[in-house]
C-alpha positions as CSV (number, residue, x, y, z in Angstrom):
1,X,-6.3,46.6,13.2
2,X,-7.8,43.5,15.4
3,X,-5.8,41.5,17.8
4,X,-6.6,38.4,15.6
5,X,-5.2,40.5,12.8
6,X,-1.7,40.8,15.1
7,X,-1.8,37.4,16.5
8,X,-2.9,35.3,13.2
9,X,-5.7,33.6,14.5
10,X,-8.3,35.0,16.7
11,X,-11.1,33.4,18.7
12,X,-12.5,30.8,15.6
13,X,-8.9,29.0,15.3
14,X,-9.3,29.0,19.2
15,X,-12.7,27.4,18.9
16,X,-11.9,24.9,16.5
17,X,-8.7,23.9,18.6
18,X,-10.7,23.6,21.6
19,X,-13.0,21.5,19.7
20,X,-10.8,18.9,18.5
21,X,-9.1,18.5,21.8
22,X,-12.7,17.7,23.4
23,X,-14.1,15.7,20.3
24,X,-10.3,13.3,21.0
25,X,-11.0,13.1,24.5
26,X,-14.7,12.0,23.9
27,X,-13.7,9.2,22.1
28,X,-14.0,6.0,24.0
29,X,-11.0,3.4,24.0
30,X,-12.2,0.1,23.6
31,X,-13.2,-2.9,21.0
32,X,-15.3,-0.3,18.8
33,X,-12.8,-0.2,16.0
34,X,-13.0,-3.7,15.7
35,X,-16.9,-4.0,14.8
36,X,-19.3,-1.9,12.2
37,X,-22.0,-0.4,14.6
38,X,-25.6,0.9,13.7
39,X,-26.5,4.3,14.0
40,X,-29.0,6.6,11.9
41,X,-27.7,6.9,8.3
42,X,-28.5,10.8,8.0
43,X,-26.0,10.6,11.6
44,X,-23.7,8.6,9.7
45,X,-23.3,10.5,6.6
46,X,-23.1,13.7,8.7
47,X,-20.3,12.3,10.4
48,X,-18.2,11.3,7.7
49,X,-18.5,14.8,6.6
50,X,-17.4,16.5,9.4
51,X,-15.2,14.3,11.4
52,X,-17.8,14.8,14.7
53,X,-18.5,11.8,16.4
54,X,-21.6,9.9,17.0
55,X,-23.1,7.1,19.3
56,X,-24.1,4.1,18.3
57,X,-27.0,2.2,19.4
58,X,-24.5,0.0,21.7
59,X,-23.6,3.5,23.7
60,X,-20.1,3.7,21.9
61,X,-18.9,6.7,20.8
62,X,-17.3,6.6,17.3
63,X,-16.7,8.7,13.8
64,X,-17.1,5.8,10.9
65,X,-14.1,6.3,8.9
66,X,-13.5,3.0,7.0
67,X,-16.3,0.3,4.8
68,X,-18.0,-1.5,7.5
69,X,-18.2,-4.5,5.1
70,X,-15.1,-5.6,5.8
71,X,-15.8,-6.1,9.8
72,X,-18.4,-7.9,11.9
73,X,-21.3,-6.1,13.6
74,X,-21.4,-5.1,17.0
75,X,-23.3,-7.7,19.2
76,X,-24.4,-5.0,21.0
77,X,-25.9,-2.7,18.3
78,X,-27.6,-5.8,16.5
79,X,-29.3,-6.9,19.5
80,X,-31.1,-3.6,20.5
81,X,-31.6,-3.1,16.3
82,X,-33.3,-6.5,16.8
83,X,-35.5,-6.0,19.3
84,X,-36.6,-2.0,18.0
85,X,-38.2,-4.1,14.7
């Protein structure tokens, strides 16, 4: 019998803890919630499927969770998207 068989979880429920506790604490505080920011769509999409966070083209650090129709863009973002056409 394995220790994880003993203990109920083993070294993947570990890893996955250990994860979320780093992915939370990577997540910057700040005005980021209250603006839609760009990013790659294939880094967006892979995002909302796993919960990981991403960086926008402002620097923030943020997993898209809600319809970013329904807030302003970043200032930020849309002026380096601006100047990268």
């Amino acid at each position: 019998m394995a220790d994880s068989d003993l203990t109920g979880g083993g070294t993947d429920t570990l890893d996955r803890e250990l994860e979320e506790l780093l992915t939370k604490e990577l997540v910057e505080d700040g005005d980021h919630e209250r603006f839609s920011h760009y990013a790659p769509k294939d880094k967006i999409m892979e995002s909302m499927v796993t919960g990981k966070p991403l960086r926008a083209l402002c620097g923030k650090l943020w997993t898209p969770s809600r319809d970013p129709e329904k807030f302003p863009v970043c200032p930020t973002c849309k002026e380096i998207y601006e100047k990268l056409k």
